[in-house]
mmCIF file of the N, C-alpha and C atoms, coordinates in Angstrom:
data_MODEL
# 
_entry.id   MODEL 
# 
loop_
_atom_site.group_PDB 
_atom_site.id 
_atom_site.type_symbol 
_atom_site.label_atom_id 
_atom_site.label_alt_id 
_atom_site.label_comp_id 
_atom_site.label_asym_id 
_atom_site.label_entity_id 
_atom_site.label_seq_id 
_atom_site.pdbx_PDB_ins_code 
_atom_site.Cartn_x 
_atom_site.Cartn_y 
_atom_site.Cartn_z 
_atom_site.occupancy 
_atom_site.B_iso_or_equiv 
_atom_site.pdbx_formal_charge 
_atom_site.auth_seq_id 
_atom_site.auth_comp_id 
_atom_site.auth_asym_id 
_atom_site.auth_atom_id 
_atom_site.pdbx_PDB_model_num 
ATOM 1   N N  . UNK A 1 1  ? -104.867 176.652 -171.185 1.00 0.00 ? 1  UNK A N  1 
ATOM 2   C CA . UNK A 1 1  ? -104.321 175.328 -171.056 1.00 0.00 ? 1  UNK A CA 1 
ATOM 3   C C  . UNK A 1 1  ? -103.606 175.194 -169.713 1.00 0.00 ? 1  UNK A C  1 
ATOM 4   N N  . UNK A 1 2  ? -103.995 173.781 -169.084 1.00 0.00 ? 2  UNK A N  1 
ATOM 5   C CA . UNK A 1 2  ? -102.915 173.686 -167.733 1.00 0.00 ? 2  UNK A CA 1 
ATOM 6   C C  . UNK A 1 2  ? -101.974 173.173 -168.005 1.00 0.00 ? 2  UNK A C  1 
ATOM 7   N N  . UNK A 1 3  ? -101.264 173.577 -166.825 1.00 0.00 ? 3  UNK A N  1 
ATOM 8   C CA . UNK A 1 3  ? -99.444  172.769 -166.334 1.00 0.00 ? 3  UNK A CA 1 
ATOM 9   C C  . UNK A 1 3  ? -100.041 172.104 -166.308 1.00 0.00 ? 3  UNK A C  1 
ATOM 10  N N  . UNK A 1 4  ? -99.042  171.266 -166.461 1.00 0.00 ? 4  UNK A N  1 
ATOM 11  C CA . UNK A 1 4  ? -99.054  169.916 -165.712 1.00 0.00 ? 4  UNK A CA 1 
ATOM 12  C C  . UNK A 1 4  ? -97.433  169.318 -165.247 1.00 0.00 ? 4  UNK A C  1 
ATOM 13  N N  . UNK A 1 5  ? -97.328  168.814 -164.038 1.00 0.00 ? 5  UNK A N  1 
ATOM 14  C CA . UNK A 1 5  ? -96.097  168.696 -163.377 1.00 0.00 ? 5  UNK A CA 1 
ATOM 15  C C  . UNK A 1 5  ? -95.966  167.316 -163.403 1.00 0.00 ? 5  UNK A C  1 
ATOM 16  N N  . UNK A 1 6  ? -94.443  166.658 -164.009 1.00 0.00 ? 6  UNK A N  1 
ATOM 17  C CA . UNK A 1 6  ? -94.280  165.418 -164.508 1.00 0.00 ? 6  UNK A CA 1 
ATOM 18  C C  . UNK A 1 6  ? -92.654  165.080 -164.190 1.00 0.00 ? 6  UNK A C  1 
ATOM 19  N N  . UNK A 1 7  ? -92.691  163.936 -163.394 1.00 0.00 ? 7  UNK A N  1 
ATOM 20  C CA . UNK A 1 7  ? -91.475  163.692 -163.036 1.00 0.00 ? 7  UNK A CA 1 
ATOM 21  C C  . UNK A 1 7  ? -90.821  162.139 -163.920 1.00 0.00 ? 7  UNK A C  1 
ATOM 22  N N  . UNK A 1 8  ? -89.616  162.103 -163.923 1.00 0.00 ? 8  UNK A N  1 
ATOM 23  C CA . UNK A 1 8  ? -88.792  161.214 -164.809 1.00 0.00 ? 8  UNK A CA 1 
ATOM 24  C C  . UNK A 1 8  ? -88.706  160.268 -163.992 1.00 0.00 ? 8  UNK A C  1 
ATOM 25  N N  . UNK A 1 9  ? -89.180  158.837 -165.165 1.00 0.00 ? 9  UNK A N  1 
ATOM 26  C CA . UNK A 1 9  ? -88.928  157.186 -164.006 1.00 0.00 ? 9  UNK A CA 1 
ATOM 27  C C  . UNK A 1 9  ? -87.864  157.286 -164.373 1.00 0.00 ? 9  UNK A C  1 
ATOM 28  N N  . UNK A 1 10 ? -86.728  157.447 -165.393 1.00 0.00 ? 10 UNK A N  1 
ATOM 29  C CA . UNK A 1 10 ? -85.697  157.213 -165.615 1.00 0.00 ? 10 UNK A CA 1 
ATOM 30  C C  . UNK A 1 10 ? -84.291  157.843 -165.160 1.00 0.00 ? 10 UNK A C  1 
ATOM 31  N N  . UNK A 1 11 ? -84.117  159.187 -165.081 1.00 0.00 ? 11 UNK A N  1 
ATOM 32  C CA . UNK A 1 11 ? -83.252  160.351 -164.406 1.00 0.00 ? 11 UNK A CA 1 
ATOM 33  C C  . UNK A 1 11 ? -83.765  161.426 -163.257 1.00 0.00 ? 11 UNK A C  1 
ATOM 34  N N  . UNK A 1 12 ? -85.363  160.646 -162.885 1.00 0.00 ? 12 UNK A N  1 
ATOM 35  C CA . UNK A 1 12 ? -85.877  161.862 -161.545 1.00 0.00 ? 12 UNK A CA 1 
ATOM 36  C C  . UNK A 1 12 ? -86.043  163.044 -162.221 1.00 0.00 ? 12 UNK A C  1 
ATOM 37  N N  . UNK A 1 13 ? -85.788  163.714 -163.061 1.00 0.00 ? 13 UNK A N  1 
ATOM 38  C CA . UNK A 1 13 ? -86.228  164.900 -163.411 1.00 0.00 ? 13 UNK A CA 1 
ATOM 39  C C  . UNK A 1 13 ? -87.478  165.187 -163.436 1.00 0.00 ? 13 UNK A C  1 
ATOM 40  N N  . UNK A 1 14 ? -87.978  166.618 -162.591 1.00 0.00 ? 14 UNK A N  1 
ATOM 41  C CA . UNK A 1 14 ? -89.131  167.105 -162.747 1.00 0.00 ? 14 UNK A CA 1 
ATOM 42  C C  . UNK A 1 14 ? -89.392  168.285 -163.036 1.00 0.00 ? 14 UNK A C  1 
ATOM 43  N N  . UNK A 1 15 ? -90.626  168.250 -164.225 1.00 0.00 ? 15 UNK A N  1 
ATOM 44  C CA . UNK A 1 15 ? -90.162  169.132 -165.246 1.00 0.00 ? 15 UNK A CA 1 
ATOM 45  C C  . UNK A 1 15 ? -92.040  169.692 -165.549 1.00 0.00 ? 15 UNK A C  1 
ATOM 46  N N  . UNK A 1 16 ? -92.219  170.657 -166.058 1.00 0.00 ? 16 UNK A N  1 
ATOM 47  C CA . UNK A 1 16 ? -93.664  171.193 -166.144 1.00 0.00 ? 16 UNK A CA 1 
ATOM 48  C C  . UNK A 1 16 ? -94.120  170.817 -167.494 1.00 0.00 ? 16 UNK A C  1 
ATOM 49  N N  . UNK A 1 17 ? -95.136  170.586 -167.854 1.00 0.00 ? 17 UNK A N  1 
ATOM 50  C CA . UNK A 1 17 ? -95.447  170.689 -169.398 1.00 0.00 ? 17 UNK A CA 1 
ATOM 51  C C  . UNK A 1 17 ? -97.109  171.488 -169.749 1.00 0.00 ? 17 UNK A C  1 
ATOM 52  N N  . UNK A 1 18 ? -97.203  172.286 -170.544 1.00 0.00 ? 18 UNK A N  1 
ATOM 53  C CA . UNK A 1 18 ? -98.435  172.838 -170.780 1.00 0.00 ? 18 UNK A CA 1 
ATOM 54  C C  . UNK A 1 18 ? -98.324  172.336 -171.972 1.00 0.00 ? 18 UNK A C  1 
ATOM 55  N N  . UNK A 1 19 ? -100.218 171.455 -172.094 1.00 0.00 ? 19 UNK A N  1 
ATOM 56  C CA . UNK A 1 19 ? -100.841 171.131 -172.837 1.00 0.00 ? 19 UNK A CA 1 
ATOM 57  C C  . UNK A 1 19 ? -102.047 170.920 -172.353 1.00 0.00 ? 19 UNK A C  1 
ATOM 58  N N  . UNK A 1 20 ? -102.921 170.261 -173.354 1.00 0.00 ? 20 UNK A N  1 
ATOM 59  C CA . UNK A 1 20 ? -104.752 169.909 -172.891 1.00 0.00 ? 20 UNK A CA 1 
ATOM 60  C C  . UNK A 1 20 ? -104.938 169.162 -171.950 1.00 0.00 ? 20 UNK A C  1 
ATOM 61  N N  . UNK A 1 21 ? -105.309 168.574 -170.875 1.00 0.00 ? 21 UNK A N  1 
ATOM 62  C CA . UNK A 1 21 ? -106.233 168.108 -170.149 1.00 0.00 ? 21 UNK A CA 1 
ATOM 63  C C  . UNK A 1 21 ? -106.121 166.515 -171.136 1.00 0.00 ? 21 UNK A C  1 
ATOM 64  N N  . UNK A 1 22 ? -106.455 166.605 -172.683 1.00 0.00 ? 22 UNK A N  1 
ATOM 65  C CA . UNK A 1 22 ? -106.937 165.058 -173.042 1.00 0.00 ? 22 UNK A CA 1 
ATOM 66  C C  . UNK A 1 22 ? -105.773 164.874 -173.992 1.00 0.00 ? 22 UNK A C  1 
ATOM 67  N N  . UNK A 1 23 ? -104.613 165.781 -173.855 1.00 0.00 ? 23 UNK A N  1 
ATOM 68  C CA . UNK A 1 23 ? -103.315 164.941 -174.299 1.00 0.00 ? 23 UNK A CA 1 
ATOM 69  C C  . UNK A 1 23 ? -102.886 163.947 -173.693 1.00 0.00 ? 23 UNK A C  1 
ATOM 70  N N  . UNK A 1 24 ? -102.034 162.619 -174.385 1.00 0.00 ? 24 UNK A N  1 
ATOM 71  C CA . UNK A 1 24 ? -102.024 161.406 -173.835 1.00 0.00 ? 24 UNK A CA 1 
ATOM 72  C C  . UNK A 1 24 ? -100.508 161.598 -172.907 1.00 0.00 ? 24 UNK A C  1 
ATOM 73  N N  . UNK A 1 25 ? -100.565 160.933 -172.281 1.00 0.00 ? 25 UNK A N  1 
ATOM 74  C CA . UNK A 1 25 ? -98.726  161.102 -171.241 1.00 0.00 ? 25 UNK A CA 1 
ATOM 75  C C  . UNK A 1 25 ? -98.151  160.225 -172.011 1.00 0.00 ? 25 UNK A C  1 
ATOM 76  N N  . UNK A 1 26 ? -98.298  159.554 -172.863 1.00 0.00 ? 26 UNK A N  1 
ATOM 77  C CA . UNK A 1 26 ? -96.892  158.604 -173.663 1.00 0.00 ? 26 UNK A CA 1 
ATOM 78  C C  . UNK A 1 26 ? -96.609  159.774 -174.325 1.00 0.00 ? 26 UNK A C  1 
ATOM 79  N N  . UNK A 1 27 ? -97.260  161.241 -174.471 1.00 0.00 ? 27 UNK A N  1 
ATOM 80  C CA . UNK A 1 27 ? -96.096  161.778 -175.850 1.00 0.00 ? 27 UNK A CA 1 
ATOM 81  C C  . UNK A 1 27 ? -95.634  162.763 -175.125 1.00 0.00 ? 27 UNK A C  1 
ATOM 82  N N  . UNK A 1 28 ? -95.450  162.618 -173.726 1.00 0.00 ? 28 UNK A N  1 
ATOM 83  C CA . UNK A 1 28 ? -94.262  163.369 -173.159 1.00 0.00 ? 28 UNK A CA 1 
ATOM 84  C C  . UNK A 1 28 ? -93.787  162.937 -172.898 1.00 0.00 ? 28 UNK A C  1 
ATOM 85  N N  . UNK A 1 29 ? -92.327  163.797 -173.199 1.00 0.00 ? 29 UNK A N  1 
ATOM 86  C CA . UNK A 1 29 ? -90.917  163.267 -172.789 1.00 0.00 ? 29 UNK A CA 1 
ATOM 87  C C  . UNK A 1 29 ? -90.329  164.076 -171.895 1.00 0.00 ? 29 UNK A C  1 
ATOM 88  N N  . UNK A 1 30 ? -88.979  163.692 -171.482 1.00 0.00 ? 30 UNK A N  1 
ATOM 89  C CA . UNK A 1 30 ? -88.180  164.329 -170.550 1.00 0.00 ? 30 UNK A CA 1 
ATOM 90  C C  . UNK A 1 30 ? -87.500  165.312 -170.930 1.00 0.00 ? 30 UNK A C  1 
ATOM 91  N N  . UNK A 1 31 ? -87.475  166.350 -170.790 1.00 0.00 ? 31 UNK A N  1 
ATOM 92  C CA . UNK A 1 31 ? -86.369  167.150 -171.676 1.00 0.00 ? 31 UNK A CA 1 
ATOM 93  C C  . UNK A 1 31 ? -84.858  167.075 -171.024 1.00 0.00 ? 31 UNK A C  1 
ATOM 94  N N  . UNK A 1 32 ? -84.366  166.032 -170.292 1.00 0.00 ? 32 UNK A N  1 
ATOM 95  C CA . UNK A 1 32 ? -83.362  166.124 -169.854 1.00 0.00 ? 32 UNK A CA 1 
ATOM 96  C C  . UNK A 1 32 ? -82.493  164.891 -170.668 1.00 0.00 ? 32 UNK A C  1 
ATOM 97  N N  . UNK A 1 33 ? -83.324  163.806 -170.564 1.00 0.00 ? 33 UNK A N  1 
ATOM 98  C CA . UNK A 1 33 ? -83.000  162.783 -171.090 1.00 0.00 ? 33 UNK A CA 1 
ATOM 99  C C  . UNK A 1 33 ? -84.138  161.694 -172.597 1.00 0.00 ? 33 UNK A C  1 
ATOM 100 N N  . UNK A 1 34 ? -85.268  162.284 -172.506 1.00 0.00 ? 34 UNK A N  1 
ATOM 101 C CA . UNK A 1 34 ? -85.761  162.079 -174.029 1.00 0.00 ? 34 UNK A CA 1 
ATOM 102 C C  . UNK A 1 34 ? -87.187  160.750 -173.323 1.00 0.00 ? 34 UNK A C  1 
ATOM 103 N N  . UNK A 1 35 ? -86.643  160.325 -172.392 1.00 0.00 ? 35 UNK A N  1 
ATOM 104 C CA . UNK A 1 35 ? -87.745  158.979 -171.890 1.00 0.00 ? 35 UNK A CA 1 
ATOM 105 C C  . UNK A 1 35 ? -88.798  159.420 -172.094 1.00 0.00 ? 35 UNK A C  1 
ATOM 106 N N  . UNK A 1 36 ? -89.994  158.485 -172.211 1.00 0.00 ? 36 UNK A N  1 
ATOM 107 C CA . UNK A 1 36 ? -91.796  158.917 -172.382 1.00 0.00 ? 36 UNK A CA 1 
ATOM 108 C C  . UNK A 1 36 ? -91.725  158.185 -171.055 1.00 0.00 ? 36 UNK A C  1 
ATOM 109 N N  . UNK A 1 37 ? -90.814  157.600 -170.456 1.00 0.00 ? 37 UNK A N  1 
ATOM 110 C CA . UNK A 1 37 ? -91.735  157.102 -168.842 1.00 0.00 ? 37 UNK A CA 1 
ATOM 111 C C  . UNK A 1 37 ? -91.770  157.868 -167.649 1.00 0.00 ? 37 UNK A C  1 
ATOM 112 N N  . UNK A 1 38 ? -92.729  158.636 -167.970 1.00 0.00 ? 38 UNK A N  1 
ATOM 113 C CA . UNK A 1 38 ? -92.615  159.699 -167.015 1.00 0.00 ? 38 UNK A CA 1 
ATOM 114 C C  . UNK A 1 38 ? -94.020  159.559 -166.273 1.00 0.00 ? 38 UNK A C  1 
ATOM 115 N N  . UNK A 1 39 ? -94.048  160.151 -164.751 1.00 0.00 ? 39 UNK A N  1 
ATOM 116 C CA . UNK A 1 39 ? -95.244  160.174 -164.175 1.00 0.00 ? 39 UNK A CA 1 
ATOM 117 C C  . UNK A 1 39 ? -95.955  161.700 -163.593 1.00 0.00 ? 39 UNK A C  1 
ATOM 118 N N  . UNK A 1 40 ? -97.054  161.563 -164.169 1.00 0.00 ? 40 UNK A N  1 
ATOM 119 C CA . UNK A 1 40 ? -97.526  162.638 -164.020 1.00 0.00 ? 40 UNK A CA 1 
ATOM 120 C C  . UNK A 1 40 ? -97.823  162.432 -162.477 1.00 0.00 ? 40 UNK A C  1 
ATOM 121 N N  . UNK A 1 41 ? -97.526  164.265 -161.874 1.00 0.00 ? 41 UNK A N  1 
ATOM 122 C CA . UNK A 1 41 ? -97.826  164.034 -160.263 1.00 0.00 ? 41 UNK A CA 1 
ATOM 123 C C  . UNK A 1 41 ? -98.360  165.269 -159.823 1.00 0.00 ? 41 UNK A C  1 
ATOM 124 N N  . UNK A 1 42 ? -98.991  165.008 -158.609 1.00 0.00 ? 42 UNK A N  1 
ATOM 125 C CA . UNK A 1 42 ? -100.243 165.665 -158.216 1.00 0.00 ? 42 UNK A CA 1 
ATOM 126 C C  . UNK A 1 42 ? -99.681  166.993 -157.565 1.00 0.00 ? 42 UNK A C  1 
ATOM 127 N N  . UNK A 1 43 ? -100.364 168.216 -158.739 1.00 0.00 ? 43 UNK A N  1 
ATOM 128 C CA . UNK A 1 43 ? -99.951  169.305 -157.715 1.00 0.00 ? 43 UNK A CA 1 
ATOM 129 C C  . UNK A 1 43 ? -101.094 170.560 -157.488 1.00 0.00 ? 43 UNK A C  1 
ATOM 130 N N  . UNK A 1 44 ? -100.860 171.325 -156.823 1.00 0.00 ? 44 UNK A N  1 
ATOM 131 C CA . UNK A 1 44 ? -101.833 172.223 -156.182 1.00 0.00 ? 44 UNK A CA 1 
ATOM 132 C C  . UNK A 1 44 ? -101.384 173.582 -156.248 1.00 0.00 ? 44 UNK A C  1 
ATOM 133 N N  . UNK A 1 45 ? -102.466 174.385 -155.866 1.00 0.00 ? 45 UNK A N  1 
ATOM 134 C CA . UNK A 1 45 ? -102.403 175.549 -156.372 1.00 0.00 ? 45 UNK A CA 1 
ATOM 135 C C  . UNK A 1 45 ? -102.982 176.485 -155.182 1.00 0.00 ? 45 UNK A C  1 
ATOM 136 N N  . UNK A 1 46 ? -102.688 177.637 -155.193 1.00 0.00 ? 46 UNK A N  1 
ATOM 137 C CA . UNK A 1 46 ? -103.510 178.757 -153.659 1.00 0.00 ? 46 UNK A CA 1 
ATOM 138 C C  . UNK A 1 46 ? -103.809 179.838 -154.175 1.00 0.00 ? 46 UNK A C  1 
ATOM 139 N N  . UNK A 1 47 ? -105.076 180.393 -153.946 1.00 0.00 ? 47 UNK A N  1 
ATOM 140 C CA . UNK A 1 47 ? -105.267 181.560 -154.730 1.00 0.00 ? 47 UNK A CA 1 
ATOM 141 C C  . UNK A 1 47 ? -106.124 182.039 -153.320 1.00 0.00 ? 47 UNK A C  1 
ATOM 142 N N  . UNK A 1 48 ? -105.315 183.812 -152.943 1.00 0.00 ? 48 UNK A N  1 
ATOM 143 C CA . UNK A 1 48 ? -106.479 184.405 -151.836 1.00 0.00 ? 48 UNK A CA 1 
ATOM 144 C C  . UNK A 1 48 ? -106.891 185.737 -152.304 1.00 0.00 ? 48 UNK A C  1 
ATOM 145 N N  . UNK A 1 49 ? -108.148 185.934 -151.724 1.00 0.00 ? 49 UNK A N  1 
ATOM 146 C CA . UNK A 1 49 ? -108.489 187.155 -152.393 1.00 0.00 ? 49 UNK A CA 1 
ATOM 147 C C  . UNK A 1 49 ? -109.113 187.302 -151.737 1.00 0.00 ? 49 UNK A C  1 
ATOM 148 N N  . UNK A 1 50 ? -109.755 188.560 -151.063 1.00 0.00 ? 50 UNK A N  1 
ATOM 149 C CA . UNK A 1 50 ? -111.256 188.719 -150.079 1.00 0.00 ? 50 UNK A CA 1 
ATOM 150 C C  . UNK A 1 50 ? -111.382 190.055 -150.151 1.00 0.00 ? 50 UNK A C  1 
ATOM 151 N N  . UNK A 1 51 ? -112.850 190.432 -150.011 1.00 0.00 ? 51 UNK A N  1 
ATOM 152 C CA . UNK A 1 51 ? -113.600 191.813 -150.442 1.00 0.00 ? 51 UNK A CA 1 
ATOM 153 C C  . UNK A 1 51 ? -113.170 193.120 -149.926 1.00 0.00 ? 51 UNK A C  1 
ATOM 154 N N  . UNK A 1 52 ? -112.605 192.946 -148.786 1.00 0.00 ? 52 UNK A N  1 
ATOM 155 C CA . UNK A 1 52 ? -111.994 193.466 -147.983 1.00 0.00 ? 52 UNK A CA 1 
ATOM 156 C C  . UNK A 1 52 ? -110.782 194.362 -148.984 1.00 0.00 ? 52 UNK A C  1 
ATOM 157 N N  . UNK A 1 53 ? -109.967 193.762 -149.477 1.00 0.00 ? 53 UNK A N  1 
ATOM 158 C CA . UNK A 1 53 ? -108.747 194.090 -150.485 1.00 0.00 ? 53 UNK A CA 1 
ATOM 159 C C  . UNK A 1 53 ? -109.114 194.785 -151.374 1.00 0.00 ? 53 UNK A C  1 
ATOM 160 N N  . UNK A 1 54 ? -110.503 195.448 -151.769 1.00 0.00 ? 54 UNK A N  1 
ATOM 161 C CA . UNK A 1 54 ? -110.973 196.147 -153.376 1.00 0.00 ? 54 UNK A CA 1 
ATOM 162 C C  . UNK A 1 54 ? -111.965 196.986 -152.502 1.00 0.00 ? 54 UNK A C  1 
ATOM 163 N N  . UNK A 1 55 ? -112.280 196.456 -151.450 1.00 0.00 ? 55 UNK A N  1 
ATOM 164 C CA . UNK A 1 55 ? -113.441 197.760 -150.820 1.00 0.00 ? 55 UNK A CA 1 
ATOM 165 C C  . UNK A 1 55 ? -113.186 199.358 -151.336 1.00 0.00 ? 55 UNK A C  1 
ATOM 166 N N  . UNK A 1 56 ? -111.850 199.605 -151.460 1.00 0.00 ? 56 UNK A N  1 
ATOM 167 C CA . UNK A 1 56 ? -112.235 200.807 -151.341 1.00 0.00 ? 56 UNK A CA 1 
ATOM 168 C C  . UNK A 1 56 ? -112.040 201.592 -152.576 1.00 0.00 ? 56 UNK A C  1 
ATOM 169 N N  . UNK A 1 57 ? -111.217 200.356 -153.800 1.00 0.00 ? 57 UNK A N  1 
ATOM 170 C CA . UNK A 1 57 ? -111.574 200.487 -155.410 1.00 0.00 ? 57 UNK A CA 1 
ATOM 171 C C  . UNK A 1 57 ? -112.942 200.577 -155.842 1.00 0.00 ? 57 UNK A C  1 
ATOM 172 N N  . UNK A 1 58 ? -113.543 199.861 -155.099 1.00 0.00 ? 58 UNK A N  1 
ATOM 173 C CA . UNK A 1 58 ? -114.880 199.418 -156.093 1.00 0.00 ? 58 UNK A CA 1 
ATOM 174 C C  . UNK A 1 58 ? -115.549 198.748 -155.053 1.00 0.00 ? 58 UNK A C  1 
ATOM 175 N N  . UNK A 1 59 ? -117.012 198.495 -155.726 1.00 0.00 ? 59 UNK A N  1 
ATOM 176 C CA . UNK A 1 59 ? -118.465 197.500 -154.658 1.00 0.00 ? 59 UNK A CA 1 
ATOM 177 C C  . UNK A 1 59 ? -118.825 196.325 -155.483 1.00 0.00 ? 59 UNK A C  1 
ATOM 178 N N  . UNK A 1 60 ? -118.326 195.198 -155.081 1.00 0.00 ? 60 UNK A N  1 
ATOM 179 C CA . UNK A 1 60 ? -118.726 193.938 -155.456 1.00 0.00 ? 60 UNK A CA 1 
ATOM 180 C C  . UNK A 1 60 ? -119.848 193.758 -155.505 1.00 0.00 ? 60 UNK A C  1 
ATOM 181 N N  . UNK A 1 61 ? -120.894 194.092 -155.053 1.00 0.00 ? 61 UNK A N  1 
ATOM 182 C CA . UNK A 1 61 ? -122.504 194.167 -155.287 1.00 0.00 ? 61 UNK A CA 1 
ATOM 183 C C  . UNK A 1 61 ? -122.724 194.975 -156.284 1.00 0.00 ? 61 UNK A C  1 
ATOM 184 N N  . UNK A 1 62 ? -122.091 195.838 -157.102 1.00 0.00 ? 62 UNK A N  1 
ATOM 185 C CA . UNK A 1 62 ? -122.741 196.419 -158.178 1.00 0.00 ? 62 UNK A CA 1 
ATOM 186 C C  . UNK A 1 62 ? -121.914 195.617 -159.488 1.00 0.00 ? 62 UNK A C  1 
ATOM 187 N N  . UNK A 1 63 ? -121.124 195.173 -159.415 1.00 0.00 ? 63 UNK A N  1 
ATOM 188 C CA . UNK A 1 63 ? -120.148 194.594 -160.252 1.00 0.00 ? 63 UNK A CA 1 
ATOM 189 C C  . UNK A 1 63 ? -118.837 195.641 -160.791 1.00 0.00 ? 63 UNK A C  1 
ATOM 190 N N  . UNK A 1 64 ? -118.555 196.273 -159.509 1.00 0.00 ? 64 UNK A N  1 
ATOM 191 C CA . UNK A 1 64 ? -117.067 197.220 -159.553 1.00 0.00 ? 64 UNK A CA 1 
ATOM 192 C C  . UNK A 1 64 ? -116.353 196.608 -158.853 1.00 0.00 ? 64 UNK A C  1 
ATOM 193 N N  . UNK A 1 65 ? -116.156 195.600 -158.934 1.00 0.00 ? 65 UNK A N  1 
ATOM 194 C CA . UNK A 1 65 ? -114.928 195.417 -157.715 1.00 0.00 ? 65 UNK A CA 1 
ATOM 195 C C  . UNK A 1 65 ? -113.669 195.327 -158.071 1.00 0.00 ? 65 UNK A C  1 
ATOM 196 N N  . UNK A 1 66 ? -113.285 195.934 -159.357 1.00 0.00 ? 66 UNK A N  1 
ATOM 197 C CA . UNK A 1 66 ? -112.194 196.425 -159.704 1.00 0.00 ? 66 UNK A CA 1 
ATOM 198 C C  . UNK A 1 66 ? -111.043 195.140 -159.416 1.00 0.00 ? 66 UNK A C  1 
ATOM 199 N N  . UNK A 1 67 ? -111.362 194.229 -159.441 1.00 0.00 ? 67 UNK A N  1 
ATOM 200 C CA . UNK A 1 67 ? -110.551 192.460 -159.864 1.00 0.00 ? 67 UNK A CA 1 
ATOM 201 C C  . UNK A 1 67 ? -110.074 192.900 -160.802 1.00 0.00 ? 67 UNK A C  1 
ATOM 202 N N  . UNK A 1 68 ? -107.922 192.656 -160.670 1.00 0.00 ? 68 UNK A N  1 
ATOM 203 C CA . UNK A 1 68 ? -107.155 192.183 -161.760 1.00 0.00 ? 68 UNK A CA 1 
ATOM 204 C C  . UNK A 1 68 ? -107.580 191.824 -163.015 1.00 0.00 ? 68 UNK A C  1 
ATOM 205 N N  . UNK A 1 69 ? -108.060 190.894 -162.548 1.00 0.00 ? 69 UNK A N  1 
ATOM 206 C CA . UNK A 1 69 ? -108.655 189.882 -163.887 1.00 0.00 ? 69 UNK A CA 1 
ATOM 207 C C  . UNK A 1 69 ? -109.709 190.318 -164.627 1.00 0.00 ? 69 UNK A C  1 
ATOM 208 N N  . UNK A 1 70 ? -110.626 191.800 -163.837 1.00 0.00 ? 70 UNK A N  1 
ATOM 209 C CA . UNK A 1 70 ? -111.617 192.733 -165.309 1.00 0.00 ? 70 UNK A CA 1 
ATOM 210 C C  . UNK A 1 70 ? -112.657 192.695 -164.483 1.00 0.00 ? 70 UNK A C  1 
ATOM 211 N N  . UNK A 1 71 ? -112.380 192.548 -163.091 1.00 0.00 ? 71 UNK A N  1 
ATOM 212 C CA . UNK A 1 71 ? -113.731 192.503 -162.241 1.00 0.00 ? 71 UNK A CA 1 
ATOM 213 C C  . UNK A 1 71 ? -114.934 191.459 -162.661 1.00 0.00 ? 71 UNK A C  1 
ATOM 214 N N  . UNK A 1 72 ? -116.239 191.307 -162.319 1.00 0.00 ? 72 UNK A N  1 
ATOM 215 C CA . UNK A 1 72 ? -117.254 190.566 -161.895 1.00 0.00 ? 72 UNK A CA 1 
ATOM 216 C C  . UNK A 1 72 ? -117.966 191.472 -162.312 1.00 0.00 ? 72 UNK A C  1 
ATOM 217 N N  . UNK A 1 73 ? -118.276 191.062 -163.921 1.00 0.00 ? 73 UNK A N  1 
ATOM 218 C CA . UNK A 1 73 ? -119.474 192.643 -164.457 1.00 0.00 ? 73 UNK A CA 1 
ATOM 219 C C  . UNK A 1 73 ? -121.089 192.058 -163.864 1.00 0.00 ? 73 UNK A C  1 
ATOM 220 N N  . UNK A 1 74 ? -120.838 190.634 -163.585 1.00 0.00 ? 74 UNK A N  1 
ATOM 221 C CA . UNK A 1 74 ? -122.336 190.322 -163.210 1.00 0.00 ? 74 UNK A CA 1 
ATOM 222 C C  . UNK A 1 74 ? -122.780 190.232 -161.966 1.00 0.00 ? 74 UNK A C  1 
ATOM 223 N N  . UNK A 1 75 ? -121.627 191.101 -160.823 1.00 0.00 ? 75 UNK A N  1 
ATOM 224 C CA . UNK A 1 75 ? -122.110 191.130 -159.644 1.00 0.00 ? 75 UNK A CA 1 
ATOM 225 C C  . UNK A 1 75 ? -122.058 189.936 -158.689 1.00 0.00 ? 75 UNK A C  1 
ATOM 226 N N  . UNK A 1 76 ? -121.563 188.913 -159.385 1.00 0.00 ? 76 UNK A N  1 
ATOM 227 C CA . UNK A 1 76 ? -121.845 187.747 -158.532 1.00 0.00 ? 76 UNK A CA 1 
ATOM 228 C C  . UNK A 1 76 ? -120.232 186.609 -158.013 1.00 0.00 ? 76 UNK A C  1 
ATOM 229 N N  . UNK A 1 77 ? -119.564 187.796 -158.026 1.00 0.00 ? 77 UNK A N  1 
ATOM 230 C CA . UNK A 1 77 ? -118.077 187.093 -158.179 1.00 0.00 ? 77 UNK A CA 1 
ATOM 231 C C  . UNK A 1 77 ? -117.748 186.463 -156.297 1.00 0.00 ? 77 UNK A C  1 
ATOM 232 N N  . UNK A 1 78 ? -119.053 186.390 -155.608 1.00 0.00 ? 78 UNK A N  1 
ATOM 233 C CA . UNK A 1 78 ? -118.791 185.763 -154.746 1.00 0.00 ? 78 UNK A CA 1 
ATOM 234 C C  . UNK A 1 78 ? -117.923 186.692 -153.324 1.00 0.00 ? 78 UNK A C  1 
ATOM 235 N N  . UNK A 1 79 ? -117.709 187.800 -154.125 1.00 0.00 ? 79 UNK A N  1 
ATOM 236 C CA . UNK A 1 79 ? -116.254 188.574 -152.791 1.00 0.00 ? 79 UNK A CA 1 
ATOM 237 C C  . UNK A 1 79 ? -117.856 189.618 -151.974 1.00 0.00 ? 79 UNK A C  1 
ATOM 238 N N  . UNK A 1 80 ? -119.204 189.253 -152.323 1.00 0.00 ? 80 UNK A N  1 
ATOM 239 C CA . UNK A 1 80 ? -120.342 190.549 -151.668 1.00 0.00 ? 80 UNK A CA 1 
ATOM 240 C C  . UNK A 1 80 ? -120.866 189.613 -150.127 1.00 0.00 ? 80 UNK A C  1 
# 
């Protein structure tokens, strides 16, 4: 499930909320002050990684590249 980052029309508070993608924004509230008029606002994210950094764990062309996340068993995780 994503964040989602949501600021207060009423007291400015900005505050995170994890839920679905097709939850509605009237049933969040503020946790500072209780309002549903809140606006959801646009945020971003950075993720770096390059082949270079696991070369010498593992070979991204065989599907070792020894990635955090359980590696790329199908070889195709893009870092070859």
């Amino acid at each position: 499930m994503p964040i989602y980052e949501y600021k207060c029309s009423e007291c400015n508070t900005k505050f995170e909320v994890l839920h679905k993608s097709t939850a509605k924004q009237d049933d969040v509230s503020c946790p500072n002050c209780n309002s549903v008029k809140n606006k959801k606002l646009f945020s971003s994210f950075s993720s770096s990684i390059n082949s270079d950094s696991y070369s010498s764990s593992g070979d991204c062309s065989t599907g070792q590249c020894n990635l955090p996340s359980g590696g790329c068993s199908s070889g195709l995780c893009g870092l070859n």
